[in-house]
N, C-alpha and C positions, 0 to 999 in steps of 0.2 A: 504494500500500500504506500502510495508515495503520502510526503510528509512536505508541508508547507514548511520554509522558513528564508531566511534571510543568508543568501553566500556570506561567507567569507571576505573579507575586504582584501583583492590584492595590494599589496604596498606598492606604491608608483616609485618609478625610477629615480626621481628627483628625492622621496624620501628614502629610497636603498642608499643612494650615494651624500647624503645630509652629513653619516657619520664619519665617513671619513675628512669631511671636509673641518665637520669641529675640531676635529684632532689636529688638525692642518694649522687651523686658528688659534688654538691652543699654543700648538708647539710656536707657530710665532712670537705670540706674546710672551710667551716666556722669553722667548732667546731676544726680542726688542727690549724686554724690560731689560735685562741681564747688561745688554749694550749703552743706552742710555742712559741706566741709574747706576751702573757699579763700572763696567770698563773706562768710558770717554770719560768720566771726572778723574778717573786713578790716573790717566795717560795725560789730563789737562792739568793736573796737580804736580807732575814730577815734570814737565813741559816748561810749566810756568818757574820751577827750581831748575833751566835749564839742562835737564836729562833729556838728553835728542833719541836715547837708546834703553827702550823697555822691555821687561819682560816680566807676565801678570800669570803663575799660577790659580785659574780657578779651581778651591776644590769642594767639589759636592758636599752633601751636608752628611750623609751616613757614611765615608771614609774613613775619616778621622777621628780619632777618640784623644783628646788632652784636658786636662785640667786647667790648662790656661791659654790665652788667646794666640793664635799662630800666625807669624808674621813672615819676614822676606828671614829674618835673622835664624829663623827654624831650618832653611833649606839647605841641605848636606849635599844632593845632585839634585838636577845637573850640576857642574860648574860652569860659572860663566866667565864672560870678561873681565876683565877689570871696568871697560865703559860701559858696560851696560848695568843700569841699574834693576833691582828685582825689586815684586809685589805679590803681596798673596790677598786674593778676594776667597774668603770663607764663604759659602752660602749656607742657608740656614732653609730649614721645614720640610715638609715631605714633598712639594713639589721640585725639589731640587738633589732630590737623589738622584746618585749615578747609575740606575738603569734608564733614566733619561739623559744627561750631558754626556755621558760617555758613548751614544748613537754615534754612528759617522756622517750621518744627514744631519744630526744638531749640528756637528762640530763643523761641518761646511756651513750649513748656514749661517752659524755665528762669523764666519770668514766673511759671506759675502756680504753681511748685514753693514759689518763692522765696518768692509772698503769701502762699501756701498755711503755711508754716513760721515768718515773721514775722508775718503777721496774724492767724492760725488760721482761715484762712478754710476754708470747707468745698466749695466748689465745685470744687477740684481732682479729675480723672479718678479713677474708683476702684483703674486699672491702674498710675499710677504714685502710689499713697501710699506712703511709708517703711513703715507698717506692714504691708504685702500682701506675705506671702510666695508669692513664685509660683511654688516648690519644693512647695507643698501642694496635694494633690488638693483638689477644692470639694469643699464638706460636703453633706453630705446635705440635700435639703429638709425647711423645719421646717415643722411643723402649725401652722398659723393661731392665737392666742391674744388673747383678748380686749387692745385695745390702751389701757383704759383700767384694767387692771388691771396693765398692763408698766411699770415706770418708763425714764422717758426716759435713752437711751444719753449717757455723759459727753460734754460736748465738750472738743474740743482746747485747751488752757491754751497758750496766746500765747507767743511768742519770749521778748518785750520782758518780759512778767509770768514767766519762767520763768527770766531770764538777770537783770533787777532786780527783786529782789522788795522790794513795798511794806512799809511800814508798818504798822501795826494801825490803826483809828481814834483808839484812843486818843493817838496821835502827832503826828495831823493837826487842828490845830488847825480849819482852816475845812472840814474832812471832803469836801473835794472832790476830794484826788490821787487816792484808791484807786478814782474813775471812769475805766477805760480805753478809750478808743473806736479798738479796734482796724480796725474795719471802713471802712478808707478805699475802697473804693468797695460802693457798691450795686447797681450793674451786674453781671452776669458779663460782659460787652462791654468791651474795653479801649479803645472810643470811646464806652460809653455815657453814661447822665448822670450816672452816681456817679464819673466820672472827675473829676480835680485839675485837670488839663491838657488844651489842645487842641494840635493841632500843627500847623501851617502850615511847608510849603516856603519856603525861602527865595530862591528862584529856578530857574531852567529849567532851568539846568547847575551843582546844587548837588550833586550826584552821590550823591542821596541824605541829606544834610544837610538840618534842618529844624531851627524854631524853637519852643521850647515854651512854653505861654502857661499862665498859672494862670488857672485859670478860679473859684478859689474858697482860703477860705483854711483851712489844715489846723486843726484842734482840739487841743489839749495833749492828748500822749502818740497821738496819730494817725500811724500810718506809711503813706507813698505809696513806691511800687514802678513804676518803668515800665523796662522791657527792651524793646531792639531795637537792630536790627545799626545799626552808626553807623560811617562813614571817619575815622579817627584820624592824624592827621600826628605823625609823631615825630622828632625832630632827632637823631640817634647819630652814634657816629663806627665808621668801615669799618675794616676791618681793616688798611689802609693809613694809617687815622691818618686820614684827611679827614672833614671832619661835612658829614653829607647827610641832607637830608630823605623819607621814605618815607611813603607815606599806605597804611595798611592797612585791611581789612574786620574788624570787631571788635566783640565784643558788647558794650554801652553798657548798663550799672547805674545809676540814679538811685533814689537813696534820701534818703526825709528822714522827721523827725519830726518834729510840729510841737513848737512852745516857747510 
């Protein structure tokens, strides 16, 4: 005997693919906030104390266990230069554990976010720009218009030119400062040839560790940018008072300007 009732509701396409897209959203905000409120003030802090050469351990919030606050002074490895100065950004909560920052897609997007913001570069995803509200419906499609009667859309004004603003010419005696060459690579490839750096392993059981080689030398007012996960050794002391060493998985910030 057949039976009256109401089907089943198929889920429409647009709400199959809704949750990936949160997640999308999600992982942006995280890694813009991350950019915004904790990296670009650390590198405009040590910038402003003439440090042209950074380097910013972030580390997750469940790696680490010390009884007291862990700074650049904790760091046992890498070792670095003499010029280059170190930072440690701690994050804090459950959204910031390391089965999220340690992704390979965070830690690239934290790369492009980061060029994207200090260099203006334009090659970042058009799903995670600051500017893309993704609370708004798409607009409607526009009619075609002659493109040599449209003037070209502004571009994005630079970190560095937004956070130090130049001179006039009339200031600059040899009229040379107010040329900024923010475009430290020419690549979209972060192995391509507009890259600064190549990188070589430093052995079989470096456990990830590598060595970076300049392959060219930056230009006045040039900034480089290279992100990726790096082992970090920290020297702390336990909650019982003893100092012990911990090697953790942590996003590694290298930033310079040239001089």
């Amino acid at each position: 005997m057949a039976t009256s009732g109401h089907r089943p509701e198929v889920p429409s396409r647009e709400k199959s693919t809704s949750a990936p897209s949160i997640i999308r959203r999600e992982r942006s905000r995280r890694i813009l906030n991350l950019v915004t409120n904790s990296i670009i003030p650390c590198f405009t802090l040590h910038l402003s104390n003439a440090c042209n050469r950074l380097a910013i351990a972030i580390v997750p919030s469940d790696v680490l266990r010390a009884s007291g606050p862990v700074t650049e002074q904790n760091i046992v490895a890498p070792a670095l230069p003499n010029e280059t100065t170190a930072s440690v950004i701690p994050l804090t909560g459950d959204e910031n554990r390391s089965s999220f920052w340690t992704q390979y897609a965070v830690v690239q997007e934290v790369d492009v976010v980061l060029r994207w913001e200090l260099c203006g570069s334009s090659t970042i995803p058009k799903d995670v720009r600051p500017e893309d509200d993704q609370s708004n419906p798409p607009s409607p499609p526009v009619q075609p218009q002659d493109t040599a009667s449209r003037p070209a859309p502004p571009s994005k004004k630079s970190w560095l030119k937004r956070t130090f603003v130049l001179p006039g010419p009339d200031h600059d005696p040899t009229g040379e400062t107010g040329k900024w060459n923010l475009g430290w690579r020419e690549s979209d490839s972060p192995t391509g040839e507009g890259s600064s750096w190549s990188d070589r392993p430093l052995g079989a059981h470096s456990s990830g560790t590598r060595m970076r080689t300049r392959t060219r030398t930056l230009q006045p007012d040039e900034i480089d940018v290279h992100t990726n996960l790096q082992d970090v050794s920290f020297r702390t002391e336990s909650e019982l008072g003893l100092l012990e060493t911990t090697t953790v998985r942590c996003i590694w910030v290298e930033i310079e300007v040239g001089i």
